[in-house]
Every structure is written in C-alpha cells, then in structure tokens.
C-alpha positions in Angstrom: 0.0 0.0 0.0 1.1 3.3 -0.6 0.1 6.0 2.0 0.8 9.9 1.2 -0.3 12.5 4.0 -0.2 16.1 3.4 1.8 18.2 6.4 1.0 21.6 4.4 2.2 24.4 1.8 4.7 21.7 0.0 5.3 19.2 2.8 4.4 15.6 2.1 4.8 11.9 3.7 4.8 8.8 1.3 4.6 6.1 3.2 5.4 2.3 2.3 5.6 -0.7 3.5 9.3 -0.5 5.5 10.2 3.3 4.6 8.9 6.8 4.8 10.0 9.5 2.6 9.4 13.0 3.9 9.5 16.3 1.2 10.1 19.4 2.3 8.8 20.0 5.5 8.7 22.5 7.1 5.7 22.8 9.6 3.0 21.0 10.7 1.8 17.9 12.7 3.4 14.5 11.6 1.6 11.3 12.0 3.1 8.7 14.4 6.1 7.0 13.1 7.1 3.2 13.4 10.7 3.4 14.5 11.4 0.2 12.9 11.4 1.8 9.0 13.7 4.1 7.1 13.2 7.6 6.9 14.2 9.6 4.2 14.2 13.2 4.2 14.6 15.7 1.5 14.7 19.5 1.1 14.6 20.7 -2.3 16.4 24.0 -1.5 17.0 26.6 1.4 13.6 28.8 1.5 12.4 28.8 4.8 9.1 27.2 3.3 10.6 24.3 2.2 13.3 23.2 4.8 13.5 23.9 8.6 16.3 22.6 11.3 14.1 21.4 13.2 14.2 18.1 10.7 17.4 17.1 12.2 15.6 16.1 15.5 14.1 13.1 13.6 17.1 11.7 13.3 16.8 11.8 17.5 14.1 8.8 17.1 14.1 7.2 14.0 17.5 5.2 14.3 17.8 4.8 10.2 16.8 8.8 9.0 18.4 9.3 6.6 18.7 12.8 4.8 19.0 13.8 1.0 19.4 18.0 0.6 20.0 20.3 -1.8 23.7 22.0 -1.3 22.3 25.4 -0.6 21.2 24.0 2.5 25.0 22.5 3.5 26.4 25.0 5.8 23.1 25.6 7.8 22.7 22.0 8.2 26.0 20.8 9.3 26.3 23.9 11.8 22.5 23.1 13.1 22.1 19.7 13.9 22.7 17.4 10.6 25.1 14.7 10.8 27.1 14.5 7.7 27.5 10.7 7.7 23.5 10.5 7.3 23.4 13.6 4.8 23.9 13.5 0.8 23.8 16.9 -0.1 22.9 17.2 -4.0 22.9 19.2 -7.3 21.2 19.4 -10.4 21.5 16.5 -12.5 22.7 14.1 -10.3 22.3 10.2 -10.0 23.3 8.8 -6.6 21.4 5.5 -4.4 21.5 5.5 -1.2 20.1 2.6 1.3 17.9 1.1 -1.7 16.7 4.6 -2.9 17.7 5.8 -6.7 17.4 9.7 -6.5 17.7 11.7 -10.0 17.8 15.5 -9.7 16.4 18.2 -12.1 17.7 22.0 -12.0 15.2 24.1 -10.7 13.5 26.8 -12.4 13.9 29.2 -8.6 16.6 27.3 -6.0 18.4 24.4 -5.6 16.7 20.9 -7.2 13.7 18.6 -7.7 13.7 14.8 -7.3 12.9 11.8 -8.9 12.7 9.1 -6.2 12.7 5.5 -6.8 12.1 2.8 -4.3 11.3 -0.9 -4.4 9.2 -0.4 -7.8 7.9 3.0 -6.5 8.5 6.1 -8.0 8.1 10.2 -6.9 8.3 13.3 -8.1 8.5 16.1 -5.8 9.6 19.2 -7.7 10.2 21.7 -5.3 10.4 25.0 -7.0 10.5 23.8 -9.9 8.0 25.7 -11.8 6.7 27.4 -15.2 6.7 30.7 -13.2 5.1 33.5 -14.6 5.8 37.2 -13.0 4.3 39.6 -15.4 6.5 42.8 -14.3 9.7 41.1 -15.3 9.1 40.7 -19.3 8.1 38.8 -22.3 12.1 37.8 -22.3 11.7 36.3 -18.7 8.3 34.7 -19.2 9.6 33.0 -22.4 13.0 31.7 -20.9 11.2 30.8 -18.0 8.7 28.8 -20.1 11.7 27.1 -21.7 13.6 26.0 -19.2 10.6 24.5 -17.6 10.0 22.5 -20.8 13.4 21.3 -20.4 13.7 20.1 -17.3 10.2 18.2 -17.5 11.5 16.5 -20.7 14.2 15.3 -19.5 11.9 12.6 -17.5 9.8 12.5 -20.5 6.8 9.4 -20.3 8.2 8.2 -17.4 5.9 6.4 -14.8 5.2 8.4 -11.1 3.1 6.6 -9.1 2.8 10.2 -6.9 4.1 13.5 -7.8 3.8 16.7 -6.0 3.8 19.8 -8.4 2.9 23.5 -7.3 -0.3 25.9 -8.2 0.8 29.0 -7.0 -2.4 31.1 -7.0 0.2 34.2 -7.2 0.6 33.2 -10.8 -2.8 34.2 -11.4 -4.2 32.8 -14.7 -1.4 31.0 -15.4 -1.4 29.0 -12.2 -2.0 25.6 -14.1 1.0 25.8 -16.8 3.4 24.2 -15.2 0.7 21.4 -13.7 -0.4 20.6 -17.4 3.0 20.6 -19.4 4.2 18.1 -16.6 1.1 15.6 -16.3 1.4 15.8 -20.4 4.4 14.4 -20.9 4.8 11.9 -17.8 2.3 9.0 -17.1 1.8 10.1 -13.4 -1.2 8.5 -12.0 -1.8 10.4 -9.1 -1.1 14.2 -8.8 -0.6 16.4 -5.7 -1.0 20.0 -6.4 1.4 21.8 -3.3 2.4 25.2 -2.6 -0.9 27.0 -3.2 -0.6 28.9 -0.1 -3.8 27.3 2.1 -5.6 28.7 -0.7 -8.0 25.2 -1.4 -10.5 27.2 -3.9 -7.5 26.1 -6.3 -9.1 22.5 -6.2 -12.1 24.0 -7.5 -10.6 26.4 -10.0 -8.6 23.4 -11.4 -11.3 21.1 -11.9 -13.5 23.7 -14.0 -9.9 24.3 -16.0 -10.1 22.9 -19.8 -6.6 21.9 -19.9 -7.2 19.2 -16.8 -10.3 17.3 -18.6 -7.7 14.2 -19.6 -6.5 14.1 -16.5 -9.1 15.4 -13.8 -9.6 12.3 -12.6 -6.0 12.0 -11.3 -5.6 15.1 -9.6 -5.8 14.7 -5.8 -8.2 17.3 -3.8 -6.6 18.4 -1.0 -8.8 20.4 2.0 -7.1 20.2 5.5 -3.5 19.6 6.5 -3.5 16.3 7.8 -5.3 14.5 5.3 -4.6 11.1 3.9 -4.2 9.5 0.6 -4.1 5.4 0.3 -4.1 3.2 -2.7 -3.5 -0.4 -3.1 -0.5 -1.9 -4.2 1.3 -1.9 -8.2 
C-alpha cells in the first residue's frame, strides 16, 4: 500500500511498507512513526518554506533517517544539527542511491533541485520550486526563458511512470497557475497528482477542476482540504 499524508504548503509523507520519505517539510503535525522503518528526508532548497532545522531532530528517534538535501542547504545543516554521515547533499542532474533509494535530480526553475525518487518499484516526483513561473513585471524575455527552461527540465523525464508526484499551483501566478501542472502531467504517465504550494488557498481544487486543460486528467488530480489528510491506494 502506498500511503501519502499532506503536512501543508509543500510538505508531504509517502509512506510504504518499511520506509517513509518526507518532502520538504517545514511545519506541521506528523503522524506517528514506526521506529522500525527508514526515513528519508529531502529539502529541495533553502527557503524557509521548504526546509527547517528542526528536521534534524528526527534523526533523534528514528535510528535509520536518513537525509538527501539540496547544497544550498550545506552549511546551515551541518552547523545546526545534521550529521554528515547521514546527509547527501545534491545538485542538479545528479544520480546517486542511497540505502535502496535511486534519487535523480532536475535543475530548478527558482533554488536548488527537484527529485525523482525511486524505491522498491515505487516512483516520486517532488519538484520543489520547480516551476513554469510567470511574474508579469519582469518581461516577455523572462516569461519565455522561463517557459523554456521549464519544458526542459520536464522533458528530460519525459513518459516516465510516477506513481505520486507533488507539483505547485501558485495562485500568485494568477491565470497561469495551471502551466506548469499541465506541461508536466502531459508528458509523464503520473497516475496520481498532488497539487502543493498554493498557499492554504483550497478554492485552487475548484478552479482546477472547471480548467479545460485538466479534462484528460481530472480524474488523477488529488483534492486536498485540510493539513493532515490522507491519501491510500492499493499496491502496483
């Protein structure tokens, strides 16, 4: 079974049979935690919304945490708590496994990296700031790279399979909210799809279920309403 609980803003659990994998947390309640399983832990980059010290008290309870970080987050961590014999600090386009987990990184279209995580048959997207950002006030030039590099990155996991992936909806972005959503979930076979860093704003669930783009794919987008709340499907 795979279990996925949202913390809040762009913090998830995935929960498996032996391991946990925790994205970018930052706040929030966690659910209990059998101390017998793995925990791994990733921040996707140094903005106070998507990685906190306070992570490096897990380690505290959980006797196999172990952490994968972005390398903007390096000196803070090591100075605050994280061990670096339990911490792989990565880049952009990097391959590494650690304890049975295949990470793959993609540059970021803001900070640091997004992941591709691969365990036991499983496989996660969490893209941390990785985004089609649009901010109107810097350009046409800056929308269009933006756009670009996007597009890059996404096709550089082009068709494949993500059981989960976690993908932002910045309401900020206005009507353009959704681009970066639908150029991802077009060109991957994900089959469940966590929209994240909407800012506690949940009228996005409803704005992207009346969205044309999302009709092939409505049906895989997960409707989020309170932190807290849990996702659980069978096994693949």
């Amino acid at each position: 079974m795979i279990k996925t609980v949202y913390i809040g803003h762009s913090g998830f659990l995935v929960e498996l049979e032996d391991a946990y994998f925790l994205f970018d947390y930052y706040r929030g309640e966690l659910p209990g935690l059998d101390t017998d399983r793995k925990l791994f832990i990733f921040a996707s980059h140094a903005h106070l919304d998507h990685y906190q010290r306070k992570i490096f008290q897990f380690q505290e309870k959980m006797p196999e945490t172990f952490y994968i970080l972005s390398k903007d987050v390096k000196r803070d961590a090591l100075k605050n708590g994280g061990l670096e014999e339990r911490i792989r600090f990565v880049g952009p386009e990097e391959e590494l496994e650690t304890k049975g987990c295949r990470i793959r990184t993609l540059r970021s279209t803001d900070e640091g990296v997004a992941f591709l995580v691969q365990y036991q048959g499983r496989t996660f997207y969490h893209a941390g700031d990785l985004n089609a950002w649009y901010w109107e006030e810097e350009g046409e030039d800056y929308v269009n790279m933006m756009r670009r590099s996007y597009e890059r990155e996404i096709q550089k996991i082009e068709g494949e399979f993500i059981n989960a992936a976690f993908v932002p909806v910045d309401p900020r972005l206005e009507g353009q909210y959704a681009q970066g959503l639908d150029f991802f979930m077009r060109h991957t076979r994900t089959d469940r799809v966590f929209p994240m860093h909407f800012w506690e704003d949940y009228g996005i669930f409803d704005r992207l279920r009346q969205e044309p783009c999302t009709e092939e794919y409505r049906n895989r987008i997960m409707e989020i309403k309170e932190p807290g709340q849990e996702f659980l499907w069978g096994k693949i």
